[in-house]
C-alpha positions as CSV (number, residue, x, y, z in Angstrom):
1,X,-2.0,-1.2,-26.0
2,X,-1.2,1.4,-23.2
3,X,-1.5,4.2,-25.5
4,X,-4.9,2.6,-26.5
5,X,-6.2,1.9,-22.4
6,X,-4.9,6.0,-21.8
7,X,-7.0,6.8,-24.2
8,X,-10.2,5.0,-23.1
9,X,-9.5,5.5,-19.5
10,X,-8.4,9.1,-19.0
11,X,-12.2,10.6,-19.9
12,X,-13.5,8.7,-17.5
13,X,-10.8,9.5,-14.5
14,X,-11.8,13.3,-15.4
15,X,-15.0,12.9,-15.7
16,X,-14.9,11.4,-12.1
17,X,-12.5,13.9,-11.1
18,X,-14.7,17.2,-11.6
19,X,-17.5,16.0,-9.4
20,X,-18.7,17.8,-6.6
21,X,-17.6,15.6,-3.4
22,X,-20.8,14.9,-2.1
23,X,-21.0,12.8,-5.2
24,X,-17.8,11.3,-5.5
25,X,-18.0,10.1,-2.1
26,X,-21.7,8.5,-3.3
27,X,-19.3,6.9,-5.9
28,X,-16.7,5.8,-3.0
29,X,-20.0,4.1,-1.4
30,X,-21.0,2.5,-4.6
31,X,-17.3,0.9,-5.2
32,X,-16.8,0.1,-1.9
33,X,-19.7,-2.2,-2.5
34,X,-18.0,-4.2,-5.6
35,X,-14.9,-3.9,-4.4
36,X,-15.8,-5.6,-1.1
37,X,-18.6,-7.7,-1.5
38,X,-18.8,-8.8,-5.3
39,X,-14.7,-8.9,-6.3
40,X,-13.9,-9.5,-2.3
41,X,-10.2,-7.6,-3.2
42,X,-7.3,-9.0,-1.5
43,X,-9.5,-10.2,1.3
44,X,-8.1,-13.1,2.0
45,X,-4.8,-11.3,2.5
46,X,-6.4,-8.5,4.1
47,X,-8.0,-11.1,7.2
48,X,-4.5,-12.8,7.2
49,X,-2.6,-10.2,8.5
50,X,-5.3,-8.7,10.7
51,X,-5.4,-12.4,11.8
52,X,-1.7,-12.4,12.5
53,X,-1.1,-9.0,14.2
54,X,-4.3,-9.0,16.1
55,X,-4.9,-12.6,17.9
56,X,-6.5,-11.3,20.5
57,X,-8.8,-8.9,18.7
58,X,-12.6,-11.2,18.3
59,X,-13.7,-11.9,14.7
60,X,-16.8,-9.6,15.3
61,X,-14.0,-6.8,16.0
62,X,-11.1,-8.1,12.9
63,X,-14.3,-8.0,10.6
64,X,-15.4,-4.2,11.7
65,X,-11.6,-2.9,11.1
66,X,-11.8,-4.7,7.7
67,X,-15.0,-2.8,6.4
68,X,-13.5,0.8,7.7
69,X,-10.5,-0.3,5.8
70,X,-12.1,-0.8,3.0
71,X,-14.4,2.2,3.1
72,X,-11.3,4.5,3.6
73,X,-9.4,2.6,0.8
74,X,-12.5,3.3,-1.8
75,X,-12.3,7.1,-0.2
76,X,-8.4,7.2,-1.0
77,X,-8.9,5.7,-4.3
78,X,-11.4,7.9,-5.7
79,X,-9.6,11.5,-3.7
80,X,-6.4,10.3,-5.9
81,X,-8.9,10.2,-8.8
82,X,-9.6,13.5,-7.8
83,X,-5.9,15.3,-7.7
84,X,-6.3,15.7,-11.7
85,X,-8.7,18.7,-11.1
86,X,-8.6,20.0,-7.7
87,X,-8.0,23.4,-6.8
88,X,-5.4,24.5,-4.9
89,X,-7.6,26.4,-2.0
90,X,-10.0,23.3,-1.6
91,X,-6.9,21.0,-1.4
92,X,-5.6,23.6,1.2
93,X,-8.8,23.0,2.9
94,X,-9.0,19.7,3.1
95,X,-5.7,18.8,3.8
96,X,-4.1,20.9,6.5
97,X,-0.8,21.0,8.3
98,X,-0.8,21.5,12.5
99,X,2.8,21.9,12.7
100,X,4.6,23.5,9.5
101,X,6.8,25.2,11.5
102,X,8.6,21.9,12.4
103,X,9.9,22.1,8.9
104,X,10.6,26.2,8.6
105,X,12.7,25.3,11.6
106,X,15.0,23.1,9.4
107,X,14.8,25.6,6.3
108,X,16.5,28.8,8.3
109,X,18.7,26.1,9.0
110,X,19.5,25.7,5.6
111,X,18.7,21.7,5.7
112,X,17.4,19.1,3.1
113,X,14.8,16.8,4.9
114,X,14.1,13.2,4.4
115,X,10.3,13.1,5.1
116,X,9.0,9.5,6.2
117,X,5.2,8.2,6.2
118,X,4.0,4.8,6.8
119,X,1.0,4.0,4.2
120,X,-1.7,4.8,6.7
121,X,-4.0,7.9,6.9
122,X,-3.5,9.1,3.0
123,X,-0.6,10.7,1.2
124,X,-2.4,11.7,-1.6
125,X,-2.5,15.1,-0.7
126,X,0.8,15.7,1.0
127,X,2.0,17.5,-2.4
128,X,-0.2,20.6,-1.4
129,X,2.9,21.6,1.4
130,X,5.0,22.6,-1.3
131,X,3.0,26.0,-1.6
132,X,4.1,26.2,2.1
133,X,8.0,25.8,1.9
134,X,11.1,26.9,-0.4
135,X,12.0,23.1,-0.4
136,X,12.2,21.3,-3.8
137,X,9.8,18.6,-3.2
138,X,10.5,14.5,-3.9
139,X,8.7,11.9,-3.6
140,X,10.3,8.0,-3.6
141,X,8.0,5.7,-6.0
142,X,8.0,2.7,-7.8
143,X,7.5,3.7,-11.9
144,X,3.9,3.1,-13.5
145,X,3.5,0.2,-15.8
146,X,1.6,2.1,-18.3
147,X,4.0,5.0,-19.1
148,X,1.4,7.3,-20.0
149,X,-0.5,7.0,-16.9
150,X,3.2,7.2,-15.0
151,X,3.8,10.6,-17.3
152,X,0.4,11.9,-16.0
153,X,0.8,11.2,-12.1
154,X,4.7,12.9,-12.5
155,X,2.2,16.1,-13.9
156,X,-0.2,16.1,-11.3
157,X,3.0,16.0,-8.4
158,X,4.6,18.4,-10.6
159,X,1.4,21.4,-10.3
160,X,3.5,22.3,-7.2
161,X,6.9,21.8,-7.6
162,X,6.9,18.1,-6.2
163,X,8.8,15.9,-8.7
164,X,8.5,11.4,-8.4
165,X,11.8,10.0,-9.0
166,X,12.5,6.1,-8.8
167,X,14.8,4.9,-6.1
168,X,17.5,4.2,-8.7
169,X,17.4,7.8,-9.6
170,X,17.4,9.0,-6.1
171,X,21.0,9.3,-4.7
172,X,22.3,10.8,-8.1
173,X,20.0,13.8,-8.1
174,X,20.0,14.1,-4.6
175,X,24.0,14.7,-4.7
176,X,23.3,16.8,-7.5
177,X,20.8,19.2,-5.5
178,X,23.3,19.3,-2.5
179,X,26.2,19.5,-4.5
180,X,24.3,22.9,-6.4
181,X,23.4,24.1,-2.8
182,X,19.5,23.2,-3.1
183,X,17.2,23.0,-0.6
184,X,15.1,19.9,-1.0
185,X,12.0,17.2,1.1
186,X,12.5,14.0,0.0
187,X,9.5,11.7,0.7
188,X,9.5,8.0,1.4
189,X,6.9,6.0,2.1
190,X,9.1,3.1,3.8
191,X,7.1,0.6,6.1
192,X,6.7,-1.6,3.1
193,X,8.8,-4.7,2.5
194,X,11.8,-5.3,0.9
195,X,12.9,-8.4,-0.8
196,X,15.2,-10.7,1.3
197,X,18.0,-10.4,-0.6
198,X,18.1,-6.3,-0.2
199,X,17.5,-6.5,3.7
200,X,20.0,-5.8,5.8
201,X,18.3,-5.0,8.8
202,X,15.4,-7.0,10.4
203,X,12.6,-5.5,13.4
204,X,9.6,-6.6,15.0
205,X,6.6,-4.7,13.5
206,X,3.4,-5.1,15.5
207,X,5.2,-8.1,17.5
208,X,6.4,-9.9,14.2
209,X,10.1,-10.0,13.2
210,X,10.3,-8.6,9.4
211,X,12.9,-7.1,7.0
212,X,12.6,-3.1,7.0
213,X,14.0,-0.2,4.2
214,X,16.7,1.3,5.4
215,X,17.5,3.1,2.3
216,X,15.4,6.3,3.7
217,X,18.3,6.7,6.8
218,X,21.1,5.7,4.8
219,X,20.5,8.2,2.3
220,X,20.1,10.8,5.0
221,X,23.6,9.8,6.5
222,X,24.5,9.5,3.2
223,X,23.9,13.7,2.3
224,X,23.6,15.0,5.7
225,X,20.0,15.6,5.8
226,X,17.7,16.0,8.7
227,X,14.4,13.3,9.5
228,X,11.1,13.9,9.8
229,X,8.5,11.4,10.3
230,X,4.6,12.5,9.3
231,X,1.3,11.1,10.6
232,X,-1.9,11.8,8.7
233,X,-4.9,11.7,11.0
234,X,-8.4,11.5,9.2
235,X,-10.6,14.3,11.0
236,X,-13.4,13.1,9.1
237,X,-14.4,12.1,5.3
238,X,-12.5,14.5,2.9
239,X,-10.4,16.0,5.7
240,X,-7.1,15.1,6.9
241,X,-4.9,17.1,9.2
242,X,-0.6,16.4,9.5
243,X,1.7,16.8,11.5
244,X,5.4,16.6,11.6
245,X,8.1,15.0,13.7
246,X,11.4,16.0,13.3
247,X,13.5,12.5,14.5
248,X,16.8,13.7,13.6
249,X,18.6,17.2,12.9
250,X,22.0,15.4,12.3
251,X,21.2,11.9,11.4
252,X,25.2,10.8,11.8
253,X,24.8,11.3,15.3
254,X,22.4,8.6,15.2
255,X,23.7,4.3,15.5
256,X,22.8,2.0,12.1
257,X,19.5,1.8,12.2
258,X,18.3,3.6,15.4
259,X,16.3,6.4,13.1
260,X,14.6,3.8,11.1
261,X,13.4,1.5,14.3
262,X,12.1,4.8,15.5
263,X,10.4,5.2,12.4
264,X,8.7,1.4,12.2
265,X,7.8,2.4,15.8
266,X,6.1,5.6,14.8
267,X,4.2,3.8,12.2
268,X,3.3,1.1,14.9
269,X,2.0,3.5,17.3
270,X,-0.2,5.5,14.5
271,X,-1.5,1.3,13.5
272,X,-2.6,0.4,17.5
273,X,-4.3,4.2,17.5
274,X,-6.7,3.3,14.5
275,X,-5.8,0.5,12.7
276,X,-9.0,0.5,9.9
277,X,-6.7,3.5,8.2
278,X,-3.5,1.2,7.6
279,X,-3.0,-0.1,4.3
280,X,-3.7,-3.7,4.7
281,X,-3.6,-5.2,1.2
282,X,-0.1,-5.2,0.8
283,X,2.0,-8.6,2.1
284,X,3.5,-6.8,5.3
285,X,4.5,-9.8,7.1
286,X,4.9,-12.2,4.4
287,X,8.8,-13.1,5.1
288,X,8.7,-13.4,8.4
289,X,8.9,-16.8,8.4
290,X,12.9,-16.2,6.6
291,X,14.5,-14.2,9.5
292,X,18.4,-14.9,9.4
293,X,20.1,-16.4,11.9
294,X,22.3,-13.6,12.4
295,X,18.8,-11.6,13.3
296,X,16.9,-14.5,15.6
């Protein structure tokens, strides 16, 4: 069966995938439509947690930050679509960097980089730095159900030397790289939630105690790598600028912790900026009613 929906799916993805942007973007319109109004997506969790981090926000206001939400999801959705057959020079174009220096700084330095991104702005894109830097490129994800569609996102990453590995994998090849003296960026997109049982540190996000990863800084301790946070800012539809934040040169000199409450703060601060590019459909805040007592 998921040989069968590759097979019935993938000529469609390309077809999308080759059209000019002016018309992919009159697609983006036209799904935003169904996605919204007729299938009403993850709505109701959507309103829930603009409900709970924005009480004092009106429903005239919740309901406008909702619909640019969606818009920009539809955008990212179909601009992912897209990475099968982009070029290189229009990605370069649309997706620029204000600050690469920030990370040349830490290559004469001779130091792997954990990169950090909350899932706001869009990361689809990010890849494109490699053509940038001498860094190996990794990227943190959770494995594909269908292994064929997993296989062709790994090749897409992989068109400039930007490799997805699954957490499991991570600390093994990691030491590997370091232990053969490679350079490598290592990203992690790590404002999501983690189950209970895996948290070991709790933080108030946007005013509301939750469990936070902490694997990104304790891997960084872990193999002596520096921290970088990015922020994707959306200049305007199809255009995205980034820029980097170096947090830690030497993470060890940093407490337990401290480097990722910086981070949850960076993503916080990005959130209260424009919040309708935050990705609201995922169940941020839904353990925060299971904070320890240790963490009360």
């Amino acid at each position: 069966m998921q040989l069968l929906a590759y097979i019935i799916l993938y000529p469609f993805l390309w077809v999308i995938s080759i059209l000019p942007f002016r018309l992919l973007y009159i697609l983006s319109d036209a799904v935003y439509g169904l996605l919204y109004y007729i299938i009403g997506y993850r709505k109701k969790v959507v309103k829930e947690n603009l409900d709970l981090v924005f009480p004092d926000k009106s429903e005239k206001e919740k309901k406008r930050i909702m619909k640019k939400f969606y818009h920009h999801l539809c955008d990212m959705i179909l601009e992912s679509i897209k990475s099968l057959t982009i070029s290189e020079a229009s990605m370069k174009k649309r997706f620029t960097f204000s600050n690469p220096e920030e990370i040349h700084k830490l290559e004469r330095q001779n130091k792997s980089i954990v990169l950090m991104c909350g899932h706001y702005g869009s990361w689809e894109w990010i890849f494109i730095f490699q053509t940038y830097i001498s860094h190996k490129g990794y990227a943190i994800y959770k494995r594909l159900a269908n292994k064929y569609f997993d296989r062709l996102v790994k090749r897409i990453r992989a068109r400039y030397n930007s490799y997805l590995i699954t957490t499991k994998e991570s600390i093994a090849i990691l030491s590997k790289s370091k232990k053969d003296g490679e350079l490598t960026i290592n990203g992690f997109a790590a404002d999501q939630s983690p189950k209970v049982d895996k948290a070991f540190h709790w933080k108030e996000f946007m005013g509301i105690k939750v469990p936070v990863h902490t694997g990104a800084e304790l891997l960084a301790k872990r193999l002596d790598m520096a921290v970088v946070f990015f922020k994707v800012k959306k200049l305007k539809r199809g255009y995205y600028e980034t820029t980097f934040t170096t947090a830690a040169e030497n993470p060890k000199d940093f407490k337990d912790y401290e480097i990722t409450d910086k981070f949850m703060k960076f993503v916080e601060d990005q959130i209260l900026e424009a919040p309708e590019y935050y990705l609201w459909t995922h169940k941020r805040w839904k353990h925060r009613d299971k904070v320890p007592e240790a963490f009360r």
